[in-house]
C-alpha positions in Angstrom: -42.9 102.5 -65.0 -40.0 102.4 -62.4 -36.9 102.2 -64.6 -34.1 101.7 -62.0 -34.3 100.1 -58.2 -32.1 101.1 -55.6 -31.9 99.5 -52.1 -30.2 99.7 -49.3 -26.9 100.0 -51.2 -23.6 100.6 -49.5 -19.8 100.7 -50.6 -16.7 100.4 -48.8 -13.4 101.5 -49.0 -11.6 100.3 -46.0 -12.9 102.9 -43.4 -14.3 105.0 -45.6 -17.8 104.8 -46.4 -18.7 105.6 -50.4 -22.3 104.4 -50.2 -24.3 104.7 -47.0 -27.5 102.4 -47.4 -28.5 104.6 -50.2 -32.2 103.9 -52.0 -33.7 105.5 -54.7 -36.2 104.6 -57.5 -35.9 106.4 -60.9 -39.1 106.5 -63.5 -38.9 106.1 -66.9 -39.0 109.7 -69.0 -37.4 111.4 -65.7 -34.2 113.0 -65.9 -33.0 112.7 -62.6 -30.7 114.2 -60.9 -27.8 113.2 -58.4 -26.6 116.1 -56.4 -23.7 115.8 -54.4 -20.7 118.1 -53.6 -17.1 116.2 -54.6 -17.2 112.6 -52.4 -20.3 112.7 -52.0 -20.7 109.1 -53.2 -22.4 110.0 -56.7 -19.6 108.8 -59.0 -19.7 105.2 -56.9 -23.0 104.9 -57.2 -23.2 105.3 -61.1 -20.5 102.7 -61.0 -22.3 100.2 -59.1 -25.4 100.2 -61.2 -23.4 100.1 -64.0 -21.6 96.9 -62.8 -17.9 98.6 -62.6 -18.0 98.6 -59.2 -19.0 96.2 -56.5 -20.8 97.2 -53.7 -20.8 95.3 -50.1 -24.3 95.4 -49.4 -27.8 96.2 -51.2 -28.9 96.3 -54.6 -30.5 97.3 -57.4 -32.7 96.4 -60.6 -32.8 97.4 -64.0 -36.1 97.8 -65.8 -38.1 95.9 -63.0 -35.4 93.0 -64.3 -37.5 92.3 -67.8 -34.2 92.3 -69.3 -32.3 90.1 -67.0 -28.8 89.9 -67.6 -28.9 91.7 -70.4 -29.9 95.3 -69.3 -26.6 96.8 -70.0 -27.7 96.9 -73.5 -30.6 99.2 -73.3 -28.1 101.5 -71.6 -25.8 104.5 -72.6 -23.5 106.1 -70.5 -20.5 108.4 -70.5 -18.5 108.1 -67.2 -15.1 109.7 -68.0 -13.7 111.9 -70.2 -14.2 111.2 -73.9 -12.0 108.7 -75.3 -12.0 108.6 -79.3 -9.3 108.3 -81.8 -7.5 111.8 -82.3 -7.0 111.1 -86.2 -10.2 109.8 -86.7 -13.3 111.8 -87.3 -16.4 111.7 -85.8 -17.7 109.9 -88.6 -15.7 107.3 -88.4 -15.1 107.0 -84.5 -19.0 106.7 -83.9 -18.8 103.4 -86.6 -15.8 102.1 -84.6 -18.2 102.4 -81.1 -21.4 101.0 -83.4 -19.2 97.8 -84.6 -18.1 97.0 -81.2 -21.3 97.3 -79.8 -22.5 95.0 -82.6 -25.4 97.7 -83.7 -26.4 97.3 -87.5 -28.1 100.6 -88.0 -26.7 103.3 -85.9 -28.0 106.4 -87.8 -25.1 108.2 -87.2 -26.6 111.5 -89.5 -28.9 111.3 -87.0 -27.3 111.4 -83.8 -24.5 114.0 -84.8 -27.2 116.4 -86.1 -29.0 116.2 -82.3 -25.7 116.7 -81.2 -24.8 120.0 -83.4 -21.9 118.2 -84.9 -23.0 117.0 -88.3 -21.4 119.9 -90.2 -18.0 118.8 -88.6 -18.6 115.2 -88.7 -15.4 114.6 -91.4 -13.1 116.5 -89.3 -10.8 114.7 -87.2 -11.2 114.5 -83.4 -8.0 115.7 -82.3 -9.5 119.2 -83.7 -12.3 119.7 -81.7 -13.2 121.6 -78.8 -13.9 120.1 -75.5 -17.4 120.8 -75.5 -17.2 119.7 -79.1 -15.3 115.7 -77.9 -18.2 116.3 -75.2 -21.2 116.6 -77.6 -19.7 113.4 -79.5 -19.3 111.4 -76.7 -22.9 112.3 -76.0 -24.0 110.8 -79.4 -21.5 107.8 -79.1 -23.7 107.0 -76.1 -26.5 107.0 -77.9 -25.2 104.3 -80.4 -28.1 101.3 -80.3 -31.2 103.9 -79.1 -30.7 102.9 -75.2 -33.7 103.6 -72.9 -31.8 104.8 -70.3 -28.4 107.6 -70.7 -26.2 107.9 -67.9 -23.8 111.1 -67.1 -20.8 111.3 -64.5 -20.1 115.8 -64.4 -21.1 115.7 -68.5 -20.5 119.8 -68.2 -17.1 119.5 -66.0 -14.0 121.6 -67.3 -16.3 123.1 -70.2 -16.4 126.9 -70.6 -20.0 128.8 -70.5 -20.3 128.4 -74.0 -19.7 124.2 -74.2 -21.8 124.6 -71.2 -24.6 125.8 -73.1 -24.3 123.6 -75.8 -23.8 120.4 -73.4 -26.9 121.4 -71.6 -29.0 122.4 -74.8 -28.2 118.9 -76.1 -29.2 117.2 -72.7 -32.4 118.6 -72.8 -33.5 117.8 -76.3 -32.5 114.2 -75.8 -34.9 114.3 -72.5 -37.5 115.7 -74.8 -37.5 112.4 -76.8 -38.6 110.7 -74.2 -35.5 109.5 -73.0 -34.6 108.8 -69.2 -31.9 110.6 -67.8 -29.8 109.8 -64.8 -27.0 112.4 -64.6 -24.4 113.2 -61.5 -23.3 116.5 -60.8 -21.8 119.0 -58.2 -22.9 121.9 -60.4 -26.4 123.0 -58.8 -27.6 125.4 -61.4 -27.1 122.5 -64.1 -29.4 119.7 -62.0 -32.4 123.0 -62.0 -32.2 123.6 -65.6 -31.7 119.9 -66.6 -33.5 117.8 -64.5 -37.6 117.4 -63.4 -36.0 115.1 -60.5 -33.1 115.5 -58.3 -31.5 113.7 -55.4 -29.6 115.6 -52.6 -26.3 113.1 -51.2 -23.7 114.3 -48.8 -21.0 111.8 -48.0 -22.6 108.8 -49.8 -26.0 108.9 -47.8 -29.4 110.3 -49.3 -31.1 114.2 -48.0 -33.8 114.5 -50.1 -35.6 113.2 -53.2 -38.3 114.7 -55.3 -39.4 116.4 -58.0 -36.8 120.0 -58.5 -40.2 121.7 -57.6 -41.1 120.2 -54.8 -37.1 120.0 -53.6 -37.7 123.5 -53.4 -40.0 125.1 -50.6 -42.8 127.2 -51.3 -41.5 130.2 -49.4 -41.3 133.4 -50.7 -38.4 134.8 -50.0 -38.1 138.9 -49.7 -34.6 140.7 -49.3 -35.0 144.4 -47.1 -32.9 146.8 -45.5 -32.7 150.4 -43.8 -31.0 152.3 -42.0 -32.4 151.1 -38.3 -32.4 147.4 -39.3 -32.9 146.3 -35.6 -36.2 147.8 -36.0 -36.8 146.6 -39.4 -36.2 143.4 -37.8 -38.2 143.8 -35.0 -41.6 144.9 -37.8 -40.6 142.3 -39.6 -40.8 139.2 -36.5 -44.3 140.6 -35.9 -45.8 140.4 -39.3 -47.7 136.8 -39.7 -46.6 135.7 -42.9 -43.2 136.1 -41.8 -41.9 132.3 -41.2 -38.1 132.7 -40.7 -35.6 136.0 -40.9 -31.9 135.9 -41.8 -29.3 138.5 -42.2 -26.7 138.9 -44.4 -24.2 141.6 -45.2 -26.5 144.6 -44.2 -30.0 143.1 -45.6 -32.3 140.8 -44.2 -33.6 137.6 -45.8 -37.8 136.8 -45.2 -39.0 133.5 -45.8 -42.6 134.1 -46.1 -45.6 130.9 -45.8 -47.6 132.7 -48.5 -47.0 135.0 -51.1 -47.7 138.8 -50.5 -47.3 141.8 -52.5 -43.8 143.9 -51.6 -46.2 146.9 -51.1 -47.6 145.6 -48.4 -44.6 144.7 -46.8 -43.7 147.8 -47.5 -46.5 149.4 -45.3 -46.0 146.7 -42.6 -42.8 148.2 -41.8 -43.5 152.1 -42.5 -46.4 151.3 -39.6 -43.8 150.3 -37.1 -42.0 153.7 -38.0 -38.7 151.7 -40.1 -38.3 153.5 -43.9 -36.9 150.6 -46.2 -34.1 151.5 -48.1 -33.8 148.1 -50.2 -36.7 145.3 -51.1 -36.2 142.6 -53.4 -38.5 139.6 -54.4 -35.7 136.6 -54.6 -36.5 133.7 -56.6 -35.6 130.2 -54.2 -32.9 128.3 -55.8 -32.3 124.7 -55.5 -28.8 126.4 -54.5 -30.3 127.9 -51.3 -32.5 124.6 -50.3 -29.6 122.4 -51.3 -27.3 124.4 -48.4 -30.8 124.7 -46.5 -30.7 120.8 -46.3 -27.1 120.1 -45.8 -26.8 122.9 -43.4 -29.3 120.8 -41.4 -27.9 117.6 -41.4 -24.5 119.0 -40.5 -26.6 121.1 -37.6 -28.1 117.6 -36.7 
């Protein structure tokens, strides 16, 4: 079932464009994600389908619109940085959030134990970590069992270890069955978070898909030796061989099919080039996310 619409949307600011007819359609269970370096548009975006922000043209639909006006309460989402009462604790600031949201039953046990929090929930916000107001914020979104949790950067200014924890938590909630829309800059958090992911550069859309599919199929093999003309040369010749690239002193093969580094091995001790280096490297949504923008700047 298609949880959120997006068509055609665009936003202004003055001359500068936010949102460049941007569409996208978001399944329920997915957690999707919205890649984007800084300006990109992905901030805006969560805004406008959030009904902060206005946009100038398009639209978009919650839920197929079963809802109607009232969508925004089968919603959570976490936009800034946390905002709770310093000399509260997190017991108590997660009631405040459940009494304005007028939830009856907001198993607060519950949600700080998904959260890792429930052995600190009587301590008072002004002494926890970042990752620690993070993980709370995470569970004040929560509040009311939304269908649907939204995330603007939910790892930014953390260090590894709030990180870890942030993501951890991200990906148990996605295990319940929850859809996920998150925003991020951070490429290695969209591949271990998200089955989906959106590419946006300057507030217009590169790719969409599934992370797997985002990705090529290529193999890609790292060589070098000492004569790496020649190894180049072998290398152009071999069939497999779909695209090379160099790069401080090693070239980069993107193979069609996967073949066994022996045998490359032997391709290029045929043509008379000893390899000094080979590598099987695993393709990164980092590489194909450059991959893409690289072309769209080149186009």
């Amino acid at each position: 079932m298609r949880v959120l619409n997006i068509s055609g949307l665009s936003k202004r600011y003055g001359k500068i464009t936010a949102v460049d007819n941007l569409s996208l359609e978001v399944g329920q269970g997915m957690s999707f994600g919205i890649l984007g370096p800084n300006g990109s548009g992905k901030t805006t975006t969560l805004g406008i389908i959030l009904g902060i922000i206005h946009q100038n043209s398009g639209s978009f639909t919650w839920f197929g619109g079963r809802y109607g006006k009232w969508h925004r309460h089968h919603i959570g989402a976490l936009l800034e940085t946390p905002n709770f009462y310093p000399y509260l604790n997190a017991v108590d600031n997660l009631r405040l959030i459940a009494h304005i949201r007028r939830v009856q039953e907001p198993r607060i046990d519950h949600l700080l134990e998904l959260v890792n929090l429930h052995r600190r929930r009587h301590s008072r916000f002004r002494t926890f970590s970042l990752g620690m107001k993070q993980r709370l914020a995470i569970a004040g979104a929560m509040i009311g069992d939304p269908e649907v949790l939204i995330f603007d950067e939910p790892t930014n200014g953390l260090d590894p270890q709030g990180i870890a924890e942030v993501r951890q938590t991200l990906r148990e909630i996605a295990a319940m069955g929850k859809t996920i829309i998150m925003a991020s800059h951070i490429l290695d958090e969209v591949e271990k978070v998200c089955s989906h992911v959106a590419i946006i550069k300057e507030g217009r859309l590169l790719a969409s898909g599934t992370v797997g599919a985002i990705i090529s199929d290529d193999m890609l093999v790292e060589v070098s030796a000492e004569n790496l003309d020649g190894l180049k040369s072998a290398m152009g010749q071999y069939p497999p061989v779909r695209r090379i690239e160099e790069e401080e002193g090693k070239l980069i093969l993107y193979l069609s099919e996967e073949v066994p580094p022996a045998q490359i091995n032997q391709v290029a001790f045929r043509q008379g080039v000893a390899l000094s280096h080979l590598r099987v490297v695993k393709k990164s949504l980092e590489s194909e996310f450059l991959e893409i923008t690289g072309k769209k700047d080149a186009n």
